[in-house]
N, CA, C and O atoms as a Tinker XYZ file with bonds, in Angstrom:
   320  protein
     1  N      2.210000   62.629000  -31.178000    73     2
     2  CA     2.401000   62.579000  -29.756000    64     1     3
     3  C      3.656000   63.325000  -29.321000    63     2     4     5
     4  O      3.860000   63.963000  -28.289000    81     3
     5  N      4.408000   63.097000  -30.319000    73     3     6
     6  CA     6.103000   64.094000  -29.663000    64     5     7
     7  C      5.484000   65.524000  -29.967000    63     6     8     9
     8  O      6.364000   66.268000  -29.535000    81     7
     9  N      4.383000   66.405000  -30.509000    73     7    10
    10  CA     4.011000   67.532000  -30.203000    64     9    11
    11  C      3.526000   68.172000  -28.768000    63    10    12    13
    12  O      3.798000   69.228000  -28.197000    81    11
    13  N      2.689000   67.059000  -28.444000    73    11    14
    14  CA     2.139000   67.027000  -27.203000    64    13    15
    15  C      2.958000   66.986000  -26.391000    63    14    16    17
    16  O      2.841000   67.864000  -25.536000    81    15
    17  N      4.133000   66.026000  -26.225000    73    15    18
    18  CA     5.110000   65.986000  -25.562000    64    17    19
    19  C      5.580000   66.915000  -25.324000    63    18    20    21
    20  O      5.533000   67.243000  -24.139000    81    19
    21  N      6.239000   67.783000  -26.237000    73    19    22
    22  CA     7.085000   69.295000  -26.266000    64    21    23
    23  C      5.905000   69.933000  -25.234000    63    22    24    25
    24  O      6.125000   70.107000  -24.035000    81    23
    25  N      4.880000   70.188000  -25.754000    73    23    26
    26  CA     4.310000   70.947000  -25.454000    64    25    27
    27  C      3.795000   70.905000  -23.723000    63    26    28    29
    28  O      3.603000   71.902000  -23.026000    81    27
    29  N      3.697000   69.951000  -23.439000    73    27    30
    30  CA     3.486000   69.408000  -21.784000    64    29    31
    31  C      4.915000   69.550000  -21.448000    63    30    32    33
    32  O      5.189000   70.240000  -20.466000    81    31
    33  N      6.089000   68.863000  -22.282000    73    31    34
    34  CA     7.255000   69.634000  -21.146000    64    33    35
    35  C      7.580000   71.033000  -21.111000    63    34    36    37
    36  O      8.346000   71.395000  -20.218000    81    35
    37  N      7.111000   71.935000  -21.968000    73    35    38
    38  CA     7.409000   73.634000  -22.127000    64    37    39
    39  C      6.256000   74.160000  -20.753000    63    38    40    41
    40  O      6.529000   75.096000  -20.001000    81    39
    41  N      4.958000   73.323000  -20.658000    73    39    42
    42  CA     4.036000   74.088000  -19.676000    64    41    43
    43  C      4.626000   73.459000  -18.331000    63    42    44    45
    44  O      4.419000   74.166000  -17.344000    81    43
    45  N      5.168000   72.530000  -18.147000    73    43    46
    46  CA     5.125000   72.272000  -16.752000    64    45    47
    47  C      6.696000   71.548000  -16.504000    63    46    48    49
    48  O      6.843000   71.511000  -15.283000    81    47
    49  N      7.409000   71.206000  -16.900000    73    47    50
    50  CA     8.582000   71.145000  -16.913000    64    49    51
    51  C      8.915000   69.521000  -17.090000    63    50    52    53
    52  O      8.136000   68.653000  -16.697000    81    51
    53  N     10.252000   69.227000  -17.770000    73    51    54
    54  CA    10.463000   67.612000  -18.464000    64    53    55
    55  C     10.277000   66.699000  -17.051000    63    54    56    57
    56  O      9.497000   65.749000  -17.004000    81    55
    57  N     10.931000   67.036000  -16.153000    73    55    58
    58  CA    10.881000   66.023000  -14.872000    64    57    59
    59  C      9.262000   65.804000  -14.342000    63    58    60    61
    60  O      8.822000   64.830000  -13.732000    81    59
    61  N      8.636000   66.849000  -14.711000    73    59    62
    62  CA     7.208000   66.975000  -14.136000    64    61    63
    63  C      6.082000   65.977000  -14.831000    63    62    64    65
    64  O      5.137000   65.384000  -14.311000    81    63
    65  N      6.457000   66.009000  -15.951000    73    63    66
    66  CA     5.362000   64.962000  -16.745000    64    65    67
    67  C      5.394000   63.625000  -16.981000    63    66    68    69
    68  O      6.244000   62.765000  -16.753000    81    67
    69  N      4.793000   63.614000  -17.259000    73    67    70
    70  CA     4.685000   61.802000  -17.239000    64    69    71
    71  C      4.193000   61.222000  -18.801000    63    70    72    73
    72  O      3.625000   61.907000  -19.652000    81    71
    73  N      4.437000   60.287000  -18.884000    73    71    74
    74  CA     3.668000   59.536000  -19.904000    64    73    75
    75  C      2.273000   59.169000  -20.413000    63    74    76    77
    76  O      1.812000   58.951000  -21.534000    81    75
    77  N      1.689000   59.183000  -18.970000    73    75    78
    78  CA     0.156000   59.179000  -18.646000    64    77    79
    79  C     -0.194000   60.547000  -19.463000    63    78    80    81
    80  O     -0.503000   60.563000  -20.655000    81    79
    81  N     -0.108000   61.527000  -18.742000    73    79    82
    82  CA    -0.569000   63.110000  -18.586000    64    81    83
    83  C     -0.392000   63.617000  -20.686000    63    82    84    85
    84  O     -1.219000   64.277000  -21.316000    81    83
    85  N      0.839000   63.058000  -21.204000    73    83    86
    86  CA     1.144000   63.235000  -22.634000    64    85    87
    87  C     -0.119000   62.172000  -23.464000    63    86    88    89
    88  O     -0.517000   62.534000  -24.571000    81    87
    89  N     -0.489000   61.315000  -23.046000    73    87    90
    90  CA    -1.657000   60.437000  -23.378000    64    89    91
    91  C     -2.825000   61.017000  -23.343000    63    90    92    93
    92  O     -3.526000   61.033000  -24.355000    81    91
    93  N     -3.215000   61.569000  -22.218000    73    91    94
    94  CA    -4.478000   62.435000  -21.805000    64    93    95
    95  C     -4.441000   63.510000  -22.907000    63    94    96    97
    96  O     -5.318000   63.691000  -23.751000    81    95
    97  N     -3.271000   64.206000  -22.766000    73    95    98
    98  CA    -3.587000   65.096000  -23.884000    64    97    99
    99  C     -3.737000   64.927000  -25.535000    63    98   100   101
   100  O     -4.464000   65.481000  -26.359000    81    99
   101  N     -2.688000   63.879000  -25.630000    73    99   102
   102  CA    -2.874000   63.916000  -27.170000    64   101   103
   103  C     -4.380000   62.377000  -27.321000    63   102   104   105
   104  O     -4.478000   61.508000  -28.187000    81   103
   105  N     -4.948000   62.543000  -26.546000    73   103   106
   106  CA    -6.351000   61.620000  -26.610000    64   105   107
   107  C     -6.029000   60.136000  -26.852000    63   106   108   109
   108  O     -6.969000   59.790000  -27.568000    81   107
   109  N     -5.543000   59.466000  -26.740000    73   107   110
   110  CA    -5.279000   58.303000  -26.493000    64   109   111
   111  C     -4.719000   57.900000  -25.535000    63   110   112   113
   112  O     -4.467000   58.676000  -24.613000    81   111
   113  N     -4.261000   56.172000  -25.464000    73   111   114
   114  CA    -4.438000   55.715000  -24.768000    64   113   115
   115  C     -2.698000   55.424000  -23.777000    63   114   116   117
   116  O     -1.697000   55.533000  -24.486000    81   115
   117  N     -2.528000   55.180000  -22.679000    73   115   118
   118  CA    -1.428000   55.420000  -22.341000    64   117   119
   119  C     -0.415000   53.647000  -22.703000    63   118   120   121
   120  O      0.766000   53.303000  -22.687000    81   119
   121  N     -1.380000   53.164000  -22.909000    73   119   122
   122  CA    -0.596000   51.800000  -24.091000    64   121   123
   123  C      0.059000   52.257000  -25.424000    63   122   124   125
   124  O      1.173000   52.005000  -25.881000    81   123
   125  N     -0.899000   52.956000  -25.879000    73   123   126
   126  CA    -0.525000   53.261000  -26.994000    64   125   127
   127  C      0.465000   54.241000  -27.068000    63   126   128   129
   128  O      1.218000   54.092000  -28.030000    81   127
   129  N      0.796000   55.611000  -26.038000    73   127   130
   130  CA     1.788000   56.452000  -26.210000    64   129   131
   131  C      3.258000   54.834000  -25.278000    63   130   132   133
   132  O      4.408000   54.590000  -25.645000    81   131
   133  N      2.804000   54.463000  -24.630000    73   131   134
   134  CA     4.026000   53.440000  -24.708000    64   133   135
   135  C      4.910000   52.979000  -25.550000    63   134   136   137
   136  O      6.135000   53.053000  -25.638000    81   135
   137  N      3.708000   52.278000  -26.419000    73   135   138
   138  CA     4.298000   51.547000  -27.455000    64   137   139
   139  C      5.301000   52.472000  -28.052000    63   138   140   141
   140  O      6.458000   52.073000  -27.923000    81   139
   141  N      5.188000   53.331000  -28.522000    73   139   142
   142  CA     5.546000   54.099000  -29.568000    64   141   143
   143  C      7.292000   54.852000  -29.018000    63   142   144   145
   144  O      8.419000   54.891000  -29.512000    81   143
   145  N      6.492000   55.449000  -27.481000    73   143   146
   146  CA     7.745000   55.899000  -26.929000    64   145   147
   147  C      7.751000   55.711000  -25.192000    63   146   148   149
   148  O      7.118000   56.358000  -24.358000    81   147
   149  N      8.314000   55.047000  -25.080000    73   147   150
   150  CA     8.016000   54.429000  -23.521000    64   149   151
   151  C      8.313000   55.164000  -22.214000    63   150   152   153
   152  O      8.150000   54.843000  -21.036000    81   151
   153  N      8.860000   56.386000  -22.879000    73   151   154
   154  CA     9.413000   57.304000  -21.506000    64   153   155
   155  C      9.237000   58.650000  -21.958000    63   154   156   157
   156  O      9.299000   58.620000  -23.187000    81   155
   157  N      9.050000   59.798000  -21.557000    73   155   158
   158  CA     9.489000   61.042000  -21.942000    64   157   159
   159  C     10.627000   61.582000  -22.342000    63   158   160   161
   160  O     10.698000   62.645000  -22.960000    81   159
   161  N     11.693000   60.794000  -21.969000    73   159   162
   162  CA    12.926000   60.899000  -22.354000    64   161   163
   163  C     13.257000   60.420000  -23.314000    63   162   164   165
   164  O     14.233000   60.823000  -23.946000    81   163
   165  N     12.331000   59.176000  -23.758000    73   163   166
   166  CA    12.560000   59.127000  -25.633000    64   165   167
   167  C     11.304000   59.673000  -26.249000    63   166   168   169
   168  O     11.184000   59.170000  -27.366000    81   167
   169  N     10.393000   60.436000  -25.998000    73   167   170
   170  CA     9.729000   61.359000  -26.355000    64   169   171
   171  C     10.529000   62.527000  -26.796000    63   170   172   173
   172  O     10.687000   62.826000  -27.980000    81   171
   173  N     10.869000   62.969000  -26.108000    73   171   174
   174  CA    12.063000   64.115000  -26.055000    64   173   175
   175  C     13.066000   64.254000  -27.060000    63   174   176   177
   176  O     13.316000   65.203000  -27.802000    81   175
   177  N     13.779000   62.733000  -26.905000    73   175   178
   178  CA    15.097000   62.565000  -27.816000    64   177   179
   179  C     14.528000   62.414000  -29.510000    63   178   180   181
   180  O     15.079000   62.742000  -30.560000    81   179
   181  N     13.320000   61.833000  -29.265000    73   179   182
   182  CA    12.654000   62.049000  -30.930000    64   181   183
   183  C     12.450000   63.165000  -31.494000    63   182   184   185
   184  O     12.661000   63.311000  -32.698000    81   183
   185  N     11.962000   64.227000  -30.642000    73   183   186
   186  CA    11.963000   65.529000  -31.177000    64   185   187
   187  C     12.884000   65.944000  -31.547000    63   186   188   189
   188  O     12.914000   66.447000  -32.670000    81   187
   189  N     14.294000   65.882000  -30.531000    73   187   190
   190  CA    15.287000   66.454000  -30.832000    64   189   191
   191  C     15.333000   65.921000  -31.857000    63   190   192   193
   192  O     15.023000   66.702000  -32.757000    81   191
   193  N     15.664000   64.568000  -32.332000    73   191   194
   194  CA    16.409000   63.801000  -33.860000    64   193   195
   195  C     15.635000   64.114000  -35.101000    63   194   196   197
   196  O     15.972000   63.760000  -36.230000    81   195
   197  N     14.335000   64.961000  -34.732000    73   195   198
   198  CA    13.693000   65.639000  -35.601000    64   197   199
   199  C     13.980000   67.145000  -35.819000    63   198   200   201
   200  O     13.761000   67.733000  -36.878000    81   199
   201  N     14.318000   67.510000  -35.086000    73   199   202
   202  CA    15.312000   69.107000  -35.376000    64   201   203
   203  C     16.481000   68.616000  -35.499000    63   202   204   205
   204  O     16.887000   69.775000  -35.413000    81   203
   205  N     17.020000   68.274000  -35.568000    73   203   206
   206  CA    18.925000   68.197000  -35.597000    64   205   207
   207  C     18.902000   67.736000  -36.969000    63   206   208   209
   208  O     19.643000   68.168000  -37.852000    81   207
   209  N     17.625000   66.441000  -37.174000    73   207   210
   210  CA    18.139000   66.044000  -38.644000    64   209   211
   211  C     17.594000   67.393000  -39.674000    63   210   212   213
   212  O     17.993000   67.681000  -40.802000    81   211
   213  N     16.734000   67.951000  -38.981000    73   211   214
   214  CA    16.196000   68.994000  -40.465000    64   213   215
   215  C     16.857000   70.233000  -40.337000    63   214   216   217
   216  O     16.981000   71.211000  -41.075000    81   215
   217  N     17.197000   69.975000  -39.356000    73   215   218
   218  CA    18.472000   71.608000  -39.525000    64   217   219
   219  C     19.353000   71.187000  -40.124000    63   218   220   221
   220  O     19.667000   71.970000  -41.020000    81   219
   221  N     20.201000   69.941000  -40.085000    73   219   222
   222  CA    21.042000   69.583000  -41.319000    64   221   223
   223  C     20.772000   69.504000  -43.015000    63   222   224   225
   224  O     21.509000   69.504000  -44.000000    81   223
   225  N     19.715000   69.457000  -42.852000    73   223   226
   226  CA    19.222000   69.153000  -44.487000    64   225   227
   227  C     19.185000   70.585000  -44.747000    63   226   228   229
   228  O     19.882000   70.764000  -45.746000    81   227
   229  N     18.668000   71.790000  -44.298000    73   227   230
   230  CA    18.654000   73.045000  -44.106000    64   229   231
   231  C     20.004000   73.705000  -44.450000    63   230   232   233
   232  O     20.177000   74.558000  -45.319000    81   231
   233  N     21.028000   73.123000  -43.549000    73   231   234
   234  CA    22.135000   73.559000  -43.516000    64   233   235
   235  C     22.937000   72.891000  -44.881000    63   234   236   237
   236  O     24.021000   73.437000  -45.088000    81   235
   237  N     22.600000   71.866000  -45.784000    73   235   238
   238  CA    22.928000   71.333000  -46.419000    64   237   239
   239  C     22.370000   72.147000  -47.969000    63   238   240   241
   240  O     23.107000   72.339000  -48.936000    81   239
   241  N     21.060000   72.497000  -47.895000    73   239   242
   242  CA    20.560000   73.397000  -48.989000    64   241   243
   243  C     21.208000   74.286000  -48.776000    63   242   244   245
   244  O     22.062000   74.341000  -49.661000    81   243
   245  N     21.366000   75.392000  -47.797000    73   243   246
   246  CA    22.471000   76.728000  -47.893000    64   245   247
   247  C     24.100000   76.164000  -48.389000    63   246   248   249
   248  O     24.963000   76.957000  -48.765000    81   247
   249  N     24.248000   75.156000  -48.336000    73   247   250
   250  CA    25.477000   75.259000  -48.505000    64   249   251
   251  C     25.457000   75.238000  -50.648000    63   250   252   253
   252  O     25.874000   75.935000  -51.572000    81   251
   253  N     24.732000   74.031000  -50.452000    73   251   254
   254  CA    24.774000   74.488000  -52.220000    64   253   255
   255  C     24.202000   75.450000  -52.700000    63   254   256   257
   256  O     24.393000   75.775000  -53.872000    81   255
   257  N     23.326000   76.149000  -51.841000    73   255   258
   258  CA    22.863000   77.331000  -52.805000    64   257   259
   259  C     24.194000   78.511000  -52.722000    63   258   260   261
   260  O     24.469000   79.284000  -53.640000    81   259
   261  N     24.959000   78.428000  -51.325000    73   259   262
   262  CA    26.304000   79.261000  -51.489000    64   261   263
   263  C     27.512000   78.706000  -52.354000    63   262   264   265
   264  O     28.624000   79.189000  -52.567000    81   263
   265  N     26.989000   77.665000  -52.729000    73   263   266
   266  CA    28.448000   76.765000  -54.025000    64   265   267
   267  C     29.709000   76.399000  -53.080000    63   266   268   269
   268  O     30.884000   76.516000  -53.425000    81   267
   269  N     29.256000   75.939000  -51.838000    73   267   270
   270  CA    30.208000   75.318000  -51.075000    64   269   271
   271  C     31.153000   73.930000  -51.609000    63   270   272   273
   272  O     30.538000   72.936000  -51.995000    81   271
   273  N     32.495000   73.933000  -51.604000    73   271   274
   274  CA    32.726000   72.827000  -52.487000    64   273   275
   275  C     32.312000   71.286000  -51.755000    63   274   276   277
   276  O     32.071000   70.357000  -52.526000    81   275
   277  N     32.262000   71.126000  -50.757000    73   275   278
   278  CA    31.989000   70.129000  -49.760000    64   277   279
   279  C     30.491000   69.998000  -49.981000    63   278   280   281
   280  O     30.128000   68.876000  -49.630000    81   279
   281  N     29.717000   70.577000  -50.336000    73   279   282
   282  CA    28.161000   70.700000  -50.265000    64   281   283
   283  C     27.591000   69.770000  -51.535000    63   282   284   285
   284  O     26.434000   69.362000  -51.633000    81   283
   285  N     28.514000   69.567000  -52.341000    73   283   286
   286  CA    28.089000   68.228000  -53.773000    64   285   287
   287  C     27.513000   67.194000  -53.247000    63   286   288   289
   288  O     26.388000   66.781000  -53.528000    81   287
   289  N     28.298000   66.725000  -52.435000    73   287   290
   290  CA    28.158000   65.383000  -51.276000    64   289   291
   291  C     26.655000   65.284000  -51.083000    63   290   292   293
   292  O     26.028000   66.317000  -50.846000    81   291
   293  N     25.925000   63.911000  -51.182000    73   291   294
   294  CA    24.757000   64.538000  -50.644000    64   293   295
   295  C     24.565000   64.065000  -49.379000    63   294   296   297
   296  O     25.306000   63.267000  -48.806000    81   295
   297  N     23.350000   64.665000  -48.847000    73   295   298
   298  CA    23.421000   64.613000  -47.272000    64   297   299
   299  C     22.407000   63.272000  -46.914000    63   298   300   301
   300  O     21.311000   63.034000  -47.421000    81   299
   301  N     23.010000   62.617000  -46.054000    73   299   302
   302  CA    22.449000   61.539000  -45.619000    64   301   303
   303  C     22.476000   61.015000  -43.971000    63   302   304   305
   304  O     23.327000   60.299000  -43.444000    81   303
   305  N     21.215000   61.638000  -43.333000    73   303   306
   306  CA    21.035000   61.353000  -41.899000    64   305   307
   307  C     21.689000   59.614000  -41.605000    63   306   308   309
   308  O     21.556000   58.558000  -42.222000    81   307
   309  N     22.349000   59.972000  -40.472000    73   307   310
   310  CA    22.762000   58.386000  -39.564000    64   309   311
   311  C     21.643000   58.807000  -38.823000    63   310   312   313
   312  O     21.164000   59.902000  -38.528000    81   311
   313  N     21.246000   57.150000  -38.516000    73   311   314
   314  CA    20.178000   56.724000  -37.403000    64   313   315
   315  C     20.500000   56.202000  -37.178000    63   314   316   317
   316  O     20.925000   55.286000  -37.882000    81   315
   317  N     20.631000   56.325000  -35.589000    73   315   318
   318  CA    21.472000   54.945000  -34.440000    64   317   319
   319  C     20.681000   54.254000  -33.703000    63   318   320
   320  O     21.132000   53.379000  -32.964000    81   319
């Protein structure tokens, strides 16, 4: 559903959509995109915490593959 999400806020803009309209598209039911994420704005913020955390893990493989001395450490996402 956070695909659909992106994707309904890139066609018509974040203020414009709704929760309903992200339901319609990804075929279920608008209980069910509730449950899960109750606003577009934590629709949204999930995506983001899904790029931010994998660009770190990303950024964490370049660093040991460049033999960064800080890069031993291993990397471990906070979730708040």
């Amino acid at each position: 559903m956070v695909d659909v999400s992106l994707d309904r806020c890139l066609e018509q803009g974040h203020q414009h959509t709704t929760v309903e309209q992200i339901a319609a598209s990804a075929a279920a039911s608008t209980r069910t995109c509730s449950r899960y994420r109750p606003t577009t704005d934590a629709m949204f913020l999930a995506l983001l915490d899904d790029y931010v955390h994998g660009a770190f893990a990303e950024v964490a493989v370049m660093a040991r593959d460049l033999k960064f001395p800080a890069a031993d450490a291993d990397y471990e996402p906070v979730h708040g």
